[in-house]
C-alpha angles and dihedrals in degrees: 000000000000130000116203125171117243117258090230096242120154104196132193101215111197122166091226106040098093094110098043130303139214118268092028096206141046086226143097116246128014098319147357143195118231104015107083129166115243143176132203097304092028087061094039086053096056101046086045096050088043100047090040096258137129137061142187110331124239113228103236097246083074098057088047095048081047098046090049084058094057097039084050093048100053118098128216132046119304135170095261092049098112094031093050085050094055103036107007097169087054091050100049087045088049096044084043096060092041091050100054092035079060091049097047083061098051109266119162108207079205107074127073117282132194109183106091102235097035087052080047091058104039092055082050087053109046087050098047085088084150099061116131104233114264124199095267081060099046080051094054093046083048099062089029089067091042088066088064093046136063111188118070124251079224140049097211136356112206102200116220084191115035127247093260085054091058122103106238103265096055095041083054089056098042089052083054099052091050091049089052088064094261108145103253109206137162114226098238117242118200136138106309100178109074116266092251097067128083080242098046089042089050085050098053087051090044086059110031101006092248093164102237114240109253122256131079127241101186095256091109119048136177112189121188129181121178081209099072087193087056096052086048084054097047097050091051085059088047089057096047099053100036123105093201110134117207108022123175104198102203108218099203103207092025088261118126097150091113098039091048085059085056088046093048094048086055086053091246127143121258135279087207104194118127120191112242110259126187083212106069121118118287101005085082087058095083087049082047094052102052093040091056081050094067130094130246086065099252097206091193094062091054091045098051085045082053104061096030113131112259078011111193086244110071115254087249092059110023083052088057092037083052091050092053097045088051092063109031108016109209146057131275109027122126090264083055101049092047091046090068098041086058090047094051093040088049089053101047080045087061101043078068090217089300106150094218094052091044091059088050107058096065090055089048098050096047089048078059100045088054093065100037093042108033109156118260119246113203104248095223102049089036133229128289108269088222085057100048091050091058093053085045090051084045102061089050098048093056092045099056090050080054099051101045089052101043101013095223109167087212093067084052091052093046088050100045081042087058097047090054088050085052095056094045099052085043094051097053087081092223122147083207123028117215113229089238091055092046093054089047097057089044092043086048087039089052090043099159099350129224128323112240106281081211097062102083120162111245127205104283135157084235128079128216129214126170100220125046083226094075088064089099105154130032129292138183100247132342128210116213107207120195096015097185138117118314131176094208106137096029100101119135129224115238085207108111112210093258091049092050093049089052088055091048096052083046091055096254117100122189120231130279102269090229086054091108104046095046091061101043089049082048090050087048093048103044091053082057090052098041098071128094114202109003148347124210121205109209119192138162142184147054109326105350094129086063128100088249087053111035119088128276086238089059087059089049091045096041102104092047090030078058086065116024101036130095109208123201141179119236091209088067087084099065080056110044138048097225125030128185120216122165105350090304121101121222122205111215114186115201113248115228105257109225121206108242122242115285114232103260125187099200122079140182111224112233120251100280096038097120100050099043078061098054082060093053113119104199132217141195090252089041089053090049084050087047101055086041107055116351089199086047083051095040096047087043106046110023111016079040085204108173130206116228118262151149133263108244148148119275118251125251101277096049098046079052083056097053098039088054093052088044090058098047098052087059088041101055111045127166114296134037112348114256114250117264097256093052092047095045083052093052089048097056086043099058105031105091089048085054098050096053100045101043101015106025087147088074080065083071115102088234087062094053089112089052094051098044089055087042095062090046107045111035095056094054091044089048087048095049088044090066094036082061089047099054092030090063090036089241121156120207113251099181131326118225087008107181109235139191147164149159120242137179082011099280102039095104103187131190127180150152114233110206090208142010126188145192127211125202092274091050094254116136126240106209101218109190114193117219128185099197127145096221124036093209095105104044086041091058090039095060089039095056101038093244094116091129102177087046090067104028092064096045099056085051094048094044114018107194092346113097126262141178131221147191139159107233106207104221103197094046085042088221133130101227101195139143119296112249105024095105104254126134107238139084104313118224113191104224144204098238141342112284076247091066096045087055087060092046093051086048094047088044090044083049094052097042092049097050092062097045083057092051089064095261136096128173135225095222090197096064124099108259104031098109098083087054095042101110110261093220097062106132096186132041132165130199119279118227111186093164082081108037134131094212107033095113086060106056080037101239087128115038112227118281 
């Protein structure tokens, strides 16, 4: 038996005291040496640290992975079989609470045990050898080593909670304590506010029922708002102006980031607490990374690991690999590939011939390959264990550079996030690891997340605590924010009656089932008696006045809150000039309300104007913009003012779209068309290579639908293309041939014709393939000699020379052309040629430019403009403002 000397401390011991407490410290003054405030860890750190235990812990994601590998390598039929074999991941996680909840009460695996589950688990237990320690564990090596000392680590424990309130392992530590000679006492609670106040009045009925006297004084306030932001705001005001001396704001949830932008605006220092979230920053890039890993290729993965901030791929190359993807969402394909062969010239450009930068470059754009191009793993049969601990060293690797060049704690956390991962999968003990266990362990290892890194305390006369229960002393006043409904304290015990008699026989007793409960409802009430001269509850949000949102203190208080309590309405403050909240008084001064801007359809060009125009390269879309809306087509195409977006992958029509005009340029190549059936064969032929390489997103199960119609569509429009083609004796000159030309002197036009043909006099025949799912509009255009892009593109292609035209609706597999000009299709009598419609788009550009040029330019969508729209237009086109870009400009659509 071993003698050690005490190490003199005296502790305060609250169960909720493990984020900060109020007071922070056991000591007079404003600090002390030798007397913290701790909570469950806290305490078990200590006596390990004193008595030579502990070691680096094990993230709780490992134990579980651990503990699955034992439960799959047992033989034999146990309670959890069926349940292991469905969700294995939520089992082990289950049997692994109940486990360590067993050996916080003092169960030994190794006796004998008769109830059937608790015999289960104990045969789980005693061959999970392996098992990282959990803190049940750390608890049981702790008493284990006091049986071999006699002298306590401290000198007293002042309890918060007292003893009958303590789950059983820490009960256990706290007896033994006591039997080691440490001074055991229980921090006394008792009205704090004096007997003549509403609060001191609630206090006195919270301890012996005497019903307080009605009539509120102020000292008790509970403050709702159904605007959550309001009430943050109020409350920064009420800091500001209070004289209150020692506060303690009790953060419930341990979140304080909107109150801390009320605080600021009041010009108040930070609270500073953020409640953890799985969806800051880098610590999604692990996730990222295993879901681009899987087949079939996810582009939006990619694409989201593309644009990620810090991303792994370098901003001048993720920026040209997004842009591809944008377009043609896959792997593979010639954009891609060239993609790649701009992104390596650029880098050996900018190593400037040095021989170190050359070397590596190399390094550099396989490091990014690797990230861009990871081999898919099938997700049913999983993915090689080897793979998934490369992504995982990856990740880690790419944090810690992070981190070391920006120290942001959030790139240590995500490192230290992908380690644990690392040690699960590989103690799973799989050759293969299946895509749904893989997203389990990463979902367990990233539990709550990371607190904001922004959300830093700042020097204030105020403490905060995240629990009402660390107020454990007396304060001057304490401030209750979100004060709403919380199930904190309704946990159930797994332990049937029979199994918890047999625990009791074996000395080990589980806990009271109300335990729990008793000791969250203690912790809610203490942080009420421990203040002097008021409490503010501060709530906000829909519904949280109401019975469902209010907290479950506010249903204990009610009959005392009925009598004492002044109640106020946050919203009173957006009425009034002055408004009184907790015995302080806030001044609100009424801001000056300013009409919006009317929609207006005239506008003044700004100085440069002119000669930003004479720049403008037109095209056949920026023509159709331009005999919609001249301000859509001002802003667009000259001023080249962008709305903000994001990056993302285009929908299912669209990728159809693509995939069709990528065929066909393979399809139709120069020369006679192929015959139907050929092309329909080629089609087929090279329809899955193109998928993958320019829609890979129709490979989704959500896409089956898509792909389906894909494979039977495509194949018979490419064959009824070339049955137009040979039905009308046209050869293919080019498909997508980039076009330009200059009209009327200052009319620059560019363009990129799908198809043109020849027929057998050598006059073209412009083919514009369209992928639409109804043929109405391109039917009206062609009937009322507003088809824009048809003649557009014939008067580039053939000048004075004549041409012919026509849309062929791909998906309809129809030729829709004018009537009368002796081709085979779908004839359309029309208003005019497409000639003609080219005069008329000259004569309209003429008209319109001439305007601009004039100072004035008109927003064609706006009530009114039609007595200032330009008589002579011989061209218009529908204007749609529901879906444009700049309709909250010109005010049509009020901002959202």
């Amino acid at each position: 038996m071993v003698a050690e000397k005490g190490l003199q401390m005296d502790v305060v011991f609250g169960l909720w005291a493990y984020g900060g407490a109020s007071p922070d410290h056991g000591g007079e003054g404003r600090g002390a040496l030798g007397q913290p405030v701790v909570g469950p860890a806290g305490l078990i750190d200590i006596l390990e640290t004193s008595w030579g235990l502990g070691g680096p812990r094990s993230a709780q994601v490992v134990r579980i992975a651990s503990f699955q590998a034992t439960l799959e390598g047992l033989y034999g039929d146990f309670f959890w079989s069926r349940s292991l074999a469905m969700d294995p991941w939520a089992t082990a996680r289950t049997l692994l609470g109940w486990r360590d909840e067993l050996i916080g009460l003092g169960w030994l695996a190794e006796m004998p045990w008769t109830a059937g589950r608790l015999a289960d688990l104990s045969k789980a237990s005693v061959a999970a050898t392996d098992l990282p320690p959990g803190l049940s564990d750390r608890i049981a090596a702790v008493l284990a080593a006091s049986s071999s000392v006699v002298a306590p680590p401290l000198a007293s424990i002042r309890l918060v909670d007292g003893v009958e309130l303590l789950p059983s392992p820490l009960r256990r530590i706290v007896e033994r304590l006591r039997t080691l000679g440490c001074v055991v006492e229980n921090v006394p609670t008792s009205p704090a506010a004096p007997s003549g106040t509403s609060l001191g009045q609630l206090q006195r009925w919270m301890c012996d029922g005497t019903v307080p006297a009605s009539g509120a004084d102020g000292t008790v306030t509970i403050a709702t708002s159904a605007s959550e932001p309001l009430a943050a705001e109020i409350l920064g005001q009420w800091f500001a102006g209070t004289d209150a001396g020692d506060v303690a704001l009790v953060a419930q949830d341990g979140d304080t980031d909107l109150l801390d932008h009320g605080l600021i605006r009041a010009g108040q220092p930070r609270a500073g607490r953020s409640r953890p979230s799985i969806h800051r920053g880098s610590l999604q890039l692990l996730l990222l990374a295993f879901k681009g890993s899987w087949a079939p290729f996810d582009p939006q993965a990619l694409m989201e690991l593309l644009i990620f901030p810090g991303s792994p791929v370098a901003p001048r190359a993720a920026g040209r690999l997004a842009s591809v993807l944008e377009q043609a969402p896959g792997r593979g394909g010639a954009d891609w590939t060239e993609a790649w062969e701009i992104i390596g010239e650029a880098e050996r450009q900018r190593s400037d011939g040095n021989a170190g930068e050359l070397a590596r470059v190399a390094t550099r754009l396989e490091r990014w390959r690797a990230w861009s191009e990871p081999d898919l793993a099938d997700g049913d049969a999983g993915m090689p264990v080897a793979q998934a601990l490369g992504i995982c060293d990856r990740v880690t690797t790419w944090a810690v550079r992070r981190f070391a060049a920006t120290n942001d704690p959030l790139y240590a956390s995500t490192s230290i996030l992908a380690g644990e991962v690392r040690t699960a999968l590989a103690s799973l003990g799989r050759d293969r690891l299946p895509r749904l266990l893989i997203e389990r362990v990463i979902d367990q290892a990233l539990d709550l997340g990371h607190p904001n890194p922004a959300s830093q305390a700042e020097a204030a006369r105020w403490r905060s605590v995240p629990h009402p229960g660390a107020v454990w002393a007396p304060r001057d006043a304490v401030v209750w924010w979100n004060f709403v409904t919380t199930r904190e304290g309704s946990a159930r015990s797994p332990w049937t009656e029979a199994e918890r008699q047999e625990l009791l026989t074996a000395g080990c007793p589980a806990d009271d089932v109300t335990i729990a409960a008793r000791a969250a409802s203690a912790a809610w009430e203490r942080a009420v008696l421990n203040a002097r001269e008021r409490i503010l509850f501060v709530s906000g949000g829909h519904g949280c006045a109401s019975d469902d949102g209010i907290h479950p203190m506010a249903h204990r208080l009610r009959p005392a809150l009925d009598r004492v309590a002044t109640t106020v309405s946050i919203e009173t403050a957006l009425r009034e000039p002055e408004f009184a909240l907790g015995g302080t008084t806030i001044g609100r001064r009424a801001i000056a309300s300013r009409a919006l801007p009317e929609a207006r359809f005239a506008w003044t060009v700004p100085a440069g104007f002119a000669s930003r125009l004479s720049e403008v390269t037109e095209s056949a879309s920026s023509l159709e913009n331009l005999f919609s809306c001249q301000l859509m087509w001002a802003l667009q195409h000259v001023g080249r003012v962008r709305p903000g977006r994001v990056r993302s992958i285009p929908d299912a029509n669209r990728l159809l779209g693509n995939l069709a005009h990528a065929i066909a340029r393979e399809v139709f190549v120069p020369g006679h068309p192929p015959v139907p059936a050929e092309a329909e064969r080629r089609t087929t032929e090279l329809l899955e290579k193109s998928i993958d390489q320019i829609a890979a997103p129709l490979r989704h199960p959500e896409f089956a639908e898509e792909l389906n119609f894909a494979r039977r569509r495509l194949p018979a429009a490419m064959s009824a293309l070339a049955g137009c083609l040979v039905e009308n004796g046209l050869t293919v000159e080019a498909t997508e041939q980039q076009v330009s030309g200059t009209f009327e002197t200052l009319l620059a036009m560019r363009g990129a014709v799908d198809l043109v043909a020849r027929d057998p006099a050598g006059d073209a025949v412009i083919i514009d393939l369209k992928w639409t799912r109804s043929d109405r509009s391109r039917v009206e255009e062609v009937s009322s000699g507003r088809a824009v892009q048809l003649a557009t593109y014939g008067a580039m292609v053939s000048g004075d020379r004549p041409y012919r035209a026509g849309y062929f609706l791909l998906n309809q597999r129809q030729f829709l052309t004018l009537a009368g000009n002796g081709l085979v299709g779908r004839q359309i009598e029309g208003a005019r040629t497409f000639p003609e419609t080219w005069a008329a788009i000259v004569e309209g550009w003429r008209t319109w430019r001439t305007g601009a040029a004039g100072g004035t330019i008109l927003a064609t969508g706006v009530e009114g403009v039609e007595d200032r729209t330009p008589a002579e237009l011989g061209i218009k086109r529908d204007v749609h403002c529901e879906r444009c870009d700049y309709a909250t400009l010109c005010r049509v659509r009020g901002l959202a």
